[in-house]
N, CA, C and O atoms as a GROMACS GRO file, in nm:
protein
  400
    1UNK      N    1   0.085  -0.118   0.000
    1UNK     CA    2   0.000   0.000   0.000
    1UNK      C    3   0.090   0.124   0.000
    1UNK      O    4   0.170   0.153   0.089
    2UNK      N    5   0.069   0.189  -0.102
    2UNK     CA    6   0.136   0.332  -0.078
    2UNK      C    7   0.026   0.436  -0.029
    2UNK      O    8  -0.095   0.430  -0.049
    3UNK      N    9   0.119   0.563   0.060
    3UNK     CA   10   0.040   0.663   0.125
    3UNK      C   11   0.082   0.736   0.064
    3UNK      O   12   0.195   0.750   0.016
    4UNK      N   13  -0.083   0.838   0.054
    4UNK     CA   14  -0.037   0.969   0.018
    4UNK      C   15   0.088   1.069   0.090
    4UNK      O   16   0.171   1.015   0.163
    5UNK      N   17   0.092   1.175   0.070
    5UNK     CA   18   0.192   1.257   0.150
    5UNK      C   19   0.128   1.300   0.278
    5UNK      O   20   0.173   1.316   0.391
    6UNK      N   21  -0.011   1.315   0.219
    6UNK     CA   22  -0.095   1.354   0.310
    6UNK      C   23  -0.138   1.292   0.418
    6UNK      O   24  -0.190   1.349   0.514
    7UNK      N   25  -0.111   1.125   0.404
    7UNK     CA   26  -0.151   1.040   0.452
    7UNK      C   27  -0.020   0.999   0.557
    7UNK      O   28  -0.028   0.995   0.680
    8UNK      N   29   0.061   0.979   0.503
    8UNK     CA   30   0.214   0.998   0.567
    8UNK      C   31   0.232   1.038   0.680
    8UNK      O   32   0.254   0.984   0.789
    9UNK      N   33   0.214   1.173   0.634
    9UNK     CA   34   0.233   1.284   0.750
    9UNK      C   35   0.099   1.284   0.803
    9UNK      O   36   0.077   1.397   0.761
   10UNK      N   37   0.038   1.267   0.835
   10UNK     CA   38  -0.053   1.241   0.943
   10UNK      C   39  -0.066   1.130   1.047
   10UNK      O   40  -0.101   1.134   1.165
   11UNK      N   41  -0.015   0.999   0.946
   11UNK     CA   42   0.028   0.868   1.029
   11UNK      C   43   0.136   0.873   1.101
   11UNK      O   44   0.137   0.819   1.212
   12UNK      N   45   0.240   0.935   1.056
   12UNK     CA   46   0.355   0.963   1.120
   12UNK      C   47   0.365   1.046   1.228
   12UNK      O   48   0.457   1.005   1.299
   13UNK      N   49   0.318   1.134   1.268
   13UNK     CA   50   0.261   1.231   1.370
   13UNK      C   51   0.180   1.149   1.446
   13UNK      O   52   0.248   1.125   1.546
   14UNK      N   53   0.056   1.082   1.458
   14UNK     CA   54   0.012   0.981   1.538
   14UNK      C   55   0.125   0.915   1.598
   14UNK      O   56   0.173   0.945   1.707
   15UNK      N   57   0.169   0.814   1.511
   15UNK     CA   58   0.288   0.715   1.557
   15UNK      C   59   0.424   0.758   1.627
   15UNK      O   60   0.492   0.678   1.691
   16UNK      N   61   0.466   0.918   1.606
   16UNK     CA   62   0.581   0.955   1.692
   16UNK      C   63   0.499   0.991   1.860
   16UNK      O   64   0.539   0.952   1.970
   17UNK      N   65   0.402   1.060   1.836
   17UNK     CA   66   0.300   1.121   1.961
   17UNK      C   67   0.300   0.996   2.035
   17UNK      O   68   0.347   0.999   2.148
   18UNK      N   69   0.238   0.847   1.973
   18UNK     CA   70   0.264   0.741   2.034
   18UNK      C   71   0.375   0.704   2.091
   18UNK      O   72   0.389   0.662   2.206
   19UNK      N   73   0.462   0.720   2.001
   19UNK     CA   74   0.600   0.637   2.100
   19UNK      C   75   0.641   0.757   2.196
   19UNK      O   76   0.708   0.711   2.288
   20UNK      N   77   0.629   0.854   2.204
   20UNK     CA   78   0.631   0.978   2.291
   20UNK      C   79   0.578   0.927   2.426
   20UNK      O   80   0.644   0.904   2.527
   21UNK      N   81   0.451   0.916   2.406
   21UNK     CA   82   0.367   0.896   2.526
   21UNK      C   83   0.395   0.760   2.580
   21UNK      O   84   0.365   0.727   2.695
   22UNK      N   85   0.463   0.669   2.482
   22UNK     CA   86   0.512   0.530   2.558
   22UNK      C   87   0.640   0.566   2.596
   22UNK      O   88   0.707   0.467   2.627
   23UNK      N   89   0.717   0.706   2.607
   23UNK     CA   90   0.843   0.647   2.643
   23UNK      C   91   0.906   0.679   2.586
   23UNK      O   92   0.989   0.743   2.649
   24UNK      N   93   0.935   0.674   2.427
   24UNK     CA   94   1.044   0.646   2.359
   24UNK      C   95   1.029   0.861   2.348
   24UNK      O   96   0.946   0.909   2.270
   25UNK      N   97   1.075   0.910   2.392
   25UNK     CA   98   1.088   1.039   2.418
   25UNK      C   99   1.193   1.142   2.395
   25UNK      O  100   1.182   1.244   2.463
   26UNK      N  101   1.279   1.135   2.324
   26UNK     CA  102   1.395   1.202   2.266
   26UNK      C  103   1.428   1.190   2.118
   26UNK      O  104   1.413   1.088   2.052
   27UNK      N  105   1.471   1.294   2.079
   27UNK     CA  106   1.483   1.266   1.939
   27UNK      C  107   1.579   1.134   1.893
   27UNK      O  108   1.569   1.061   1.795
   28UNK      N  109   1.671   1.134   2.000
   28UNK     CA  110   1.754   1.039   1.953
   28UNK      C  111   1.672   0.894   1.946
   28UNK      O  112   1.707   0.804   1.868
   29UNK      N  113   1.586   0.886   2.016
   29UNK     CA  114   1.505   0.761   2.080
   29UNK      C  115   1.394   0.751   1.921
   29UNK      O  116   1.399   0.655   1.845
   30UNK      N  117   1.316   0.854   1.904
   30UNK     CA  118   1.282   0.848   1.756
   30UNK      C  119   1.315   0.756   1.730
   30UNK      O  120   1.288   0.637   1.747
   31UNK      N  121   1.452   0.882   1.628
   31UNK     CA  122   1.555   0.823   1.558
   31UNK      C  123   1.583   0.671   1.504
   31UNK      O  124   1.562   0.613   1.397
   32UNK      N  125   1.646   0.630   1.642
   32UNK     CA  126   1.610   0.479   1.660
   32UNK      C  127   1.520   0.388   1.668
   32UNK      O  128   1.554   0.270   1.659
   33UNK      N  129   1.400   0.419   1.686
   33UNK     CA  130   1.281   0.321   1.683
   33UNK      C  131   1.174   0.360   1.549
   33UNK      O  132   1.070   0.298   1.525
   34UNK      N  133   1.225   0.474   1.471
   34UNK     CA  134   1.160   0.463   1.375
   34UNK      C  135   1.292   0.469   1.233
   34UNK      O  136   1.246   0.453   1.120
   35UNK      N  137   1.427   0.489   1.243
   35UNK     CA  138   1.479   0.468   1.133
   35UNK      C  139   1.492   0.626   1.048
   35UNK      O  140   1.564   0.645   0.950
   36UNK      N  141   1.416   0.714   1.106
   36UNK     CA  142   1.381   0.852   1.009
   36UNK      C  143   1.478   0.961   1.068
   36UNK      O  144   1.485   0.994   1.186
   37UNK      N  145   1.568   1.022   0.939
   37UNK     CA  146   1.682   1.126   1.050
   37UNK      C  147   1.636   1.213   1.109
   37UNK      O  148   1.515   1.232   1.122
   38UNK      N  149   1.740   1.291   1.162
   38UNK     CA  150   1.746   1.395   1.275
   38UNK      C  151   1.580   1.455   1.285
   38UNK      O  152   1.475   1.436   1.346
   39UNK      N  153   1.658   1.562   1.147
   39UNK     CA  154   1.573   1.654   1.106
   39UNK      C  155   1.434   1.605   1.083
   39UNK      O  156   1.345   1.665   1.145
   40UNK      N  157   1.413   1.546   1.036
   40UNK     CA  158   1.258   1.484   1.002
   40UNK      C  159   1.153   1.467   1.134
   40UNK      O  160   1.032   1.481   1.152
   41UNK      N  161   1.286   1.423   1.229
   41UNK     CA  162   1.256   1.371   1.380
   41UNK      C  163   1.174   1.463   1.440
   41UNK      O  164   1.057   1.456   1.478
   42UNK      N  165   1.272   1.566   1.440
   42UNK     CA  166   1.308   1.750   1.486
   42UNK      C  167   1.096   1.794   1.467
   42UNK      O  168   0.995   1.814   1.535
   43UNK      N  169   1.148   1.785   1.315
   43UNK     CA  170   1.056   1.874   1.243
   43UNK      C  171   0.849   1.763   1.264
   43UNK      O  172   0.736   1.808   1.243
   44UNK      N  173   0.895   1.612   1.317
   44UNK     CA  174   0.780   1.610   1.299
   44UNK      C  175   0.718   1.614   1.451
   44UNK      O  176   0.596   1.618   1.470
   45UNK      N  177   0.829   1.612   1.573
   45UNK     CA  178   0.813   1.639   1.673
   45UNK      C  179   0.762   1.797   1.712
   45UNK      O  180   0.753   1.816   1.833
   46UNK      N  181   0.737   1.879   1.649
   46UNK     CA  182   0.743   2.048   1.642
   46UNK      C  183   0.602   2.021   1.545
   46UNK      O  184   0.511   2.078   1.603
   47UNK      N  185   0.562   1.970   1.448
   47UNK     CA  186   0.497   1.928   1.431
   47UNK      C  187   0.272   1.903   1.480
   47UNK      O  188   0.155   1.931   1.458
   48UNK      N  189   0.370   1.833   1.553
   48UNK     CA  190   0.244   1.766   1.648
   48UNK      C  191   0.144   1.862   1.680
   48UNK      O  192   0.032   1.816   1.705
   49UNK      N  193   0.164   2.009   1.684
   49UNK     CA  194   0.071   2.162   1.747
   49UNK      C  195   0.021   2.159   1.636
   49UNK      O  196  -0.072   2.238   1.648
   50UNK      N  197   0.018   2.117   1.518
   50UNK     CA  198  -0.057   2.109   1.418
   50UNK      C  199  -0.207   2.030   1.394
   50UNK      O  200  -0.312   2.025   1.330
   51UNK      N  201  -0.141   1.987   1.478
   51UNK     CA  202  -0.310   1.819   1.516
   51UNK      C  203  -0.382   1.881   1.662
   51UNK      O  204  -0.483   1.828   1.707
   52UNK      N  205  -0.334   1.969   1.711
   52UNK     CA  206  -0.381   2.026   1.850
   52UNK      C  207  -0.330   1.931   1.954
   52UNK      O  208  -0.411   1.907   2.044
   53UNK      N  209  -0.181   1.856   1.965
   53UNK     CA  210  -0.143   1.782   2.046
   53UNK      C  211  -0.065   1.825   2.112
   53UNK      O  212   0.038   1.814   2.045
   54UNK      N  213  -0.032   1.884   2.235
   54UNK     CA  214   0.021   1.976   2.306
   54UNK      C  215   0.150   1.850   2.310
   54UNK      O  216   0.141   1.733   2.345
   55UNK      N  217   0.246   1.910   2.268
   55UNK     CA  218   0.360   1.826   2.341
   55UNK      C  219   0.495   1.935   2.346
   55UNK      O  220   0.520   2.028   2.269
   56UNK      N  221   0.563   1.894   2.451
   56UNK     CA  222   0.635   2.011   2.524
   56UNK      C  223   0.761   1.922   2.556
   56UNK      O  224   0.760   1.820   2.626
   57UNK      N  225   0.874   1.982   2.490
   57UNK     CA  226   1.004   1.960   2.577
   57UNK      C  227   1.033   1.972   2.739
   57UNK      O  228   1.040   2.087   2.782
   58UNK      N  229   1.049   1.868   2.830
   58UNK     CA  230   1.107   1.919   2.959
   58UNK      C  231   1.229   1.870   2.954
   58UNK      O  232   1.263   1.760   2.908
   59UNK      N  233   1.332   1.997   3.027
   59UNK     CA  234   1.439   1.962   3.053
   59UNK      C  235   1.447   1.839   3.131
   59UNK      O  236   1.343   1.782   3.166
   60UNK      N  237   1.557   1.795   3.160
   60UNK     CA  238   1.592   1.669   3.286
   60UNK      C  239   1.619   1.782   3.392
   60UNK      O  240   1.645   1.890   3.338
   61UNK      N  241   1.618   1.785   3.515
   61UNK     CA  242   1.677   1.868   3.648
   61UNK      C  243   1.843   1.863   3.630
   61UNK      O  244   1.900   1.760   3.595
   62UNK      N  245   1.897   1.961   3.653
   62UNK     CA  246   2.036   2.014   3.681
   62UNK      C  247   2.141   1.971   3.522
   62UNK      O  248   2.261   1.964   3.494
   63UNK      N  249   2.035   1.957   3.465
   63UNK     CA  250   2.090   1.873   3.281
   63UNK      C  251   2.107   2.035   3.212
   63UNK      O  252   2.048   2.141   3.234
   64UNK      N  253   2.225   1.994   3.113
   64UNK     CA  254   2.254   2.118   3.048
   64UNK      C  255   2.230   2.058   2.899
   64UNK      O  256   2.206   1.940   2.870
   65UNK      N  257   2.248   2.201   2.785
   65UNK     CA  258   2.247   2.167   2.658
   65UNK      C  259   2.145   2.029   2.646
   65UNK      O  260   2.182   1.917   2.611
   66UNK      N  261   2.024   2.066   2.679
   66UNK     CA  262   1.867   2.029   2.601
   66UNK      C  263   1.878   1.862   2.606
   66UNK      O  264   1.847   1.790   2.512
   67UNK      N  265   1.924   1.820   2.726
   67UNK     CA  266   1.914   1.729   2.787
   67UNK      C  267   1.785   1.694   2.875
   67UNK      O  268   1.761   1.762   2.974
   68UNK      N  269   1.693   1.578   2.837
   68UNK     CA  270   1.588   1.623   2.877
   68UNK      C  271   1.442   1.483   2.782
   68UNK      O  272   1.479   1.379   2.728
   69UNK      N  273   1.333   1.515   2.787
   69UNK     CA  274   1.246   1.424   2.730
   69UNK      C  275   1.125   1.515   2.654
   69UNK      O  276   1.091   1.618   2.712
   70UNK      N  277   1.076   1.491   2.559
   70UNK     CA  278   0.931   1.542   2.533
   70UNK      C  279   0.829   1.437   2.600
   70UNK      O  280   0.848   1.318   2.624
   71UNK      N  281   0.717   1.516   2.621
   71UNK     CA  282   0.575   1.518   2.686
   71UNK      C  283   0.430   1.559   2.641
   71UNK      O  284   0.385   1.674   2.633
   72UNK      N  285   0.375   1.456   2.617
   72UNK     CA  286   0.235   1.485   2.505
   72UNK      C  287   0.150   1.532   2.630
   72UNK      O  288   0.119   1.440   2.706
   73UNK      N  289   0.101   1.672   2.671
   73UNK     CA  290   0.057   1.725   2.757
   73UNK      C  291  -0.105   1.723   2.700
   73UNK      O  292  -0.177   1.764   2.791
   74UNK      N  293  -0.141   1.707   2.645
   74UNK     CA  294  -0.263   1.728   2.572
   74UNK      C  295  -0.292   1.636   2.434
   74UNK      O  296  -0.211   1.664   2.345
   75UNK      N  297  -0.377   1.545   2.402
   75UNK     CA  298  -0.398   1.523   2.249
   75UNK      C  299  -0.483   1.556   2.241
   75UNK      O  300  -0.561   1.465   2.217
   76UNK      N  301  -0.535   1.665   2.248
   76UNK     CA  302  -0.637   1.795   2.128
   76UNK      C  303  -0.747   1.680   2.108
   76UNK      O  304  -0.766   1.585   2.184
   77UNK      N  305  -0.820   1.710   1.984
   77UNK     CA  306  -0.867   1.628   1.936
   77UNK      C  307  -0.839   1.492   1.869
   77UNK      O  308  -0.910   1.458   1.774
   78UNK      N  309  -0.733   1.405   1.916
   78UNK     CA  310  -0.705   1.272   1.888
   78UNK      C  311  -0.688   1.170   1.973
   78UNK      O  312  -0.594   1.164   2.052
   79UNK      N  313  -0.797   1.067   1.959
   79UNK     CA  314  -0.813   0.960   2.069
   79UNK      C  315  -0.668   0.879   2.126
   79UNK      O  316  -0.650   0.773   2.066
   80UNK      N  317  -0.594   0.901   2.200
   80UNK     CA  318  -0.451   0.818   2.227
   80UNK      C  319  -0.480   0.703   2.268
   80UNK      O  320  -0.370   0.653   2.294
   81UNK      N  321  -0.600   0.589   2.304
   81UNK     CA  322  -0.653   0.473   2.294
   81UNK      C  323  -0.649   0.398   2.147
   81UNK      O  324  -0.612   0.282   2.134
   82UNK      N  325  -0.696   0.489   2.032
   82UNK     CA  326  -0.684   0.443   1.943
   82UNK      C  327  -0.583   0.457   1.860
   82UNK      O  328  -0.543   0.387   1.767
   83UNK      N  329  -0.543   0.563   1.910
   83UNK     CA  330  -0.348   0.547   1.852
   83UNK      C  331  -0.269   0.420   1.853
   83UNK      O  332  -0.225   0.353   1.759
   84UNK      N  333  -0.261   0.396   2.051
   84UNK     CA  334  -0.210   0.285   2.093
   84UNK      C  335  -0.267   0.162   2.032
   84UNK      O  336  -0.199   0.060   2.044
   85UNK      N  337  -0.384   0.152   1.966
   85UNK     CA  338  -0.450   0.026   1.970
   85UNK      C  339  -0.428  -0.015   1.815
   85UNK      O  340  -0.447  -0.119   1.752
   86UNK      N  341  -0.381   0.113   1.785
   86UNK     CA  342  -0.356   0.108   1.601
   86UNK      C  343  -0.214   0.152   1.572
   86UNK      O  344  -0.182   0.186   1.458
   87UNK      N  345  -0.129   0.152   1.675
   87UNK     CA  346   0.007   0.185   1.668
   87UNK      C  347   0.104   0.078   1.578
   87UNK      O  348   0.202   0.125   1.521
   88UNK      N  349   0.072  -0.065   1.568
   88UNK     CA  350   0.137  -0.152   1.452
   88UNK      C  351   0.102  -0.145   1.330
   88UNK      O  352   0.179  -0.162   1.236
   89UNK      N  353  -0.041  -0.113   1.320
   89UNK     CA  354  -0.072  -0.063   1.193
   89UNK      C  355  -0.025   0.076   1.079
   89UNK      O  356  -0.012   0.091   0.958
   90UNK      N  357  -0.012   0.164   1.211
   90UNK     CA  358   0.039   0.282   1.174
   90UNK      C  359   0.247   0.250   1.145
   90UNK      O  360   0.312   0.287   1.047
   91UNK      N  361   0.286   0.193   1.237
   91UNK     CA  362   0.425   0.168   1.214
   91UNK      C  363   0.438   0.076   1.054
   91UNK      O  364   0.494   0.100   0.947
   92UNK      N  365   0.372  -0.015   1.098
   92UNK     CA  366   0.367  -0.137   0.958
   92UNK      C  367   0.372  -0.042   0.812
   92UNK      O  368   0.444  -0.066   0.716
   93UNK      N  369   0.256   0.094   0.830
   93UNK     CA  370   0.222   0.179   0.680
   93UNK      C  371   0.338   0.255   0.680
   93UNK      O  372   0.386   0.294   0.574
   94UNK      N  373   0.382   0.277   0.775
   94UNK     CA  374   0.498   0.366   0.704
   94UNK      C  375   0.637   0.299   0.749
   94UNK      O  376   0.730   0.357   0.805
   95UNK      N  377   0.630   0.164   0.712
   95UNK     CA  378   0.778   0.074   0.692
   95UNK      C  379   0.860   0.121   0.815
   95UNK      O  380   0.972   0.158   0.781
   96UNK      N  381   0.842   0.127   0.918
   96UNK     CA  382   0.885   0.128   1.022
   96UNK      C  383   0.948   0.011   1.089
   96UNK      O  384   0.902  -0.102   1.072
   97UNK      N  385   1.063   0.036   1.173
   97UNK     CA  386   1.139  -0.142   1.224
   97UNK      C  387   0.994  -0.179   1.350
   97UNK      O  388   0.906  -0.103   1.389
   98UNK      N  389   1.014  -0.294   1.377
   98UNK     CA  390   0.913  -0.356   1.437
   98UNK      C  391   0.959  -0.294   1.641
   98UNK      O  392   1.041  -0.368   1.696
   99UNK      N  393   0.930  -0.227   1.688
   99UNK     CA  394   0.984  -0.191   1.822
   99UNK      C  395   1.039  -0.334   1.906
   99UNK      O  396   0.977  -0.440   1.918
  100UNK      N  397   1.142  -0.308   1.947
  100UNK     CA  398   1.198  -0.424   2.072
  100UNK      C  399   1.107  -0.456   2.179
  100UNK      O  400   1.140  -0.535   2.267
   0.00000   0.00000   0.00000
């Protein structure tokens, strides 16, 4: 199945918000559990205020140079039950490695 662009980027934003809220919370952590560089990471994490999903960098305590985790403070209008419950599906569409 191919996705639109449109489709892409909307699945992809679900599925990072997901691994966000499970945990996987740093760009570098992305990175690694979805395969997609920096920037893409960066940009789809910054992103997310686009869907009305509040998510917010916190530093770590006494951590310097942006050491630290993001935090989905809000999902706006998007069910995070059905994220989670459709999170292999969403990884599977956009060729994602299978999480450890």
């Amino acid at each position: 199945m191919t996705l639109s662009k449109t489709k892409a980027s909307f699945y992809r934003r679900l599925y990072v918000a997901h691994l966000v809220a499970s945990g996987i919370a740093s760009v570098p952590a992305v990175m690694a559990a979805t395969g997609m560089p920096r920037r893409t990471a960066q940009d789809t994490l910054t992103a997310l205020g686009e869907l009305d999903i509040v998510c917010e960098f916190e530093p770590a305590p006494g951590e310097r140079h942006n050491i630290g985790a993001y935090v989905i403070r809000d999902w706006g209008p998007i069910d995070p039950d059905w994220v989670a419950a459709n999170a292999e599906r969403l990884r599977d569409a956009l060729g994602y490695p299978p999480r450890p």
